[in-house]
C-alpha positions as CSV (number, residue, x, y, z in Angstrom):
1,X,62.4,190.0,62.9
2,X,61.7,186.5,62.4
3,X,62.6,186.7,58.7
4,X,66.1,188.2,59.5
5,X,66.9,185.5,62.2
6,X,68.0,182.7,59.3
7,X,70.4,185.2,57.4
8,X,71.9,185.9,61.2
9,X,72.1,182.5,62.0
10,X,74.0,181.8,58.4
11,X,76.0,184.9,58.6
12,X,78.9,183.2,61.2
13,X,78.9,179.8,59.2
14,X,80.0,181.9,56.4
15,X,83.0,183.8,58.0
16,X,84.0,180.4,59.5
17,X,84.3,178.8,56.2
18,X,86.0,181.9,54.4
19,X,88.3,181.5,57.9
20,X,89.5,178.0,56.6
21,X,91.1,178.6,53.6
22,X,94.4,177.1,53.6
23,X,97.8,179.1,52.9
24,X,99.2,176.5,50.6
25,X,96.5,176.8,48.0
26,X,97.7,180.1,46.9
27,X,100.8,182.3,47.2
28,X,100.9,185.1,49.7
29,X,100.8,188.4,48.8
30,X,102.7,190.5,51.1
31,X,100.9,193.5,50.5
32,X,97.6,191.9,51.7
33,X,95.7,192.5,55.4
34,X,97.1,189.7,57.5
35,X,100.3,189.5,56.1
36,X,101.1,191.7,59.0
37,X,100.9,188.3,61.4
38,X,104.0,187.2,59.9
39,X,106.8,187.3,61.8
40,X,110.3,188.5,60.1
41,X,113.4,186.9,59.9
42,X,116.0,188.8,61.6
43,X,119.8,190.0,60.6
44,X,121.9,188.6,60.5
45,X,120.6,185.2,59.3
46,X,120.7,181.7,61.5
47,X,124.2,179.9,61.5
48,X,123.9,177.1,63.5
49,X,120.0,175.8,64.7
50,X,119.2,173.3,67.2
51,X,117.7,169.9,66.4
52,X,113.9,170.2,67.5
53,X,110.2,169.9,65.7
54,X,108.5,173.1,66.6
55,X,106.6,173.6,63.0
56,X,106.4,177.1,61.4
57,X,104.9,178.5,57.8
58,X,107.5,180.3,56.1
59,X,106.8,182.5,53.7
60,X,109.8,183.2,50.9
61,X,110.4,185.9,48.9
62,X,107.7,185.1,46.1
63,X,104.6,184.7,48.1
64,X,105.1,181.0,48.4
65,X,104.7,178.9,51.8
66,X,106.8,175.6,53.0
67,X,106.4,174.2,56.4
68,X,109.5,174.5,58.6
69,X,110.8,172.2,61.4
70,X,111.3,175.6,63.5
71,X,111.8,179.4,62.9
72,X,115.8,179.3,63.3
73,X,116.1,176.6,59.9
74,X,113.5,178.5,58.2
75,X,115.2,182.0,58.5
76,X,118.4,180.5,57.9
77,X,117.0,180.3,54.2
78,X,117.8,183.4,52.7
79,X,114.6,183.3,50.4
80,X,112.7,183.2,53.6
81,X,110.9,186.5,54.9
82,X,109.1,185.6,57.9
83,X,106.7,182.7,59.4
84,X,103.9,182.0,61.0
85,X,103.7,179.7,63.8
86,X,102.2,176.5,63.0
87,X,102.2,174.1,59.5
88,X,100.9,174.9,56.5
């Protein structure tokens, strides 16, 4: 028991620093587990968007991520598929 206690106590310091990766390092791949947490932009698309900071992560298109000021102006980008509350 006593020598499987350090590998337990390492174990969730592991999955906490694999948790931390950043989005903006790397494109998205849609296809991946998680992308499900996205959030998709609706039809039709955003005309007219009030003036507010409420940050979101979009995701367009290609995979790649931008920060948003909310989820209206990022959807009203066409290359836009979704977001993700919260920056980049």
């Amino acid at each position: 028991m006593l020598k499987i206690l350090p590998q337990l106590l390492l174990h969730p310091f592991y999955l906490m620093s694999v948790a931390c990766a950043t989005y903006d390092e790397q494109k998205i791949n849609l296809d991946q587990p998680g992308a499900l947490d996205l959030i998709l932009c609706e039809t039709p698309r955003p005309q007219i968007c009030t003036k507010e900071y409420n940050p979101v992560c979009a995701t367009r298109i290609d995979g790649s991520v931008k920060t948003g000021s909310t989820a209206c102006t990022s959807c009203a980008d066409i290359d836009v598929v979704g977001y993700r509350s919260g920056e980049c």
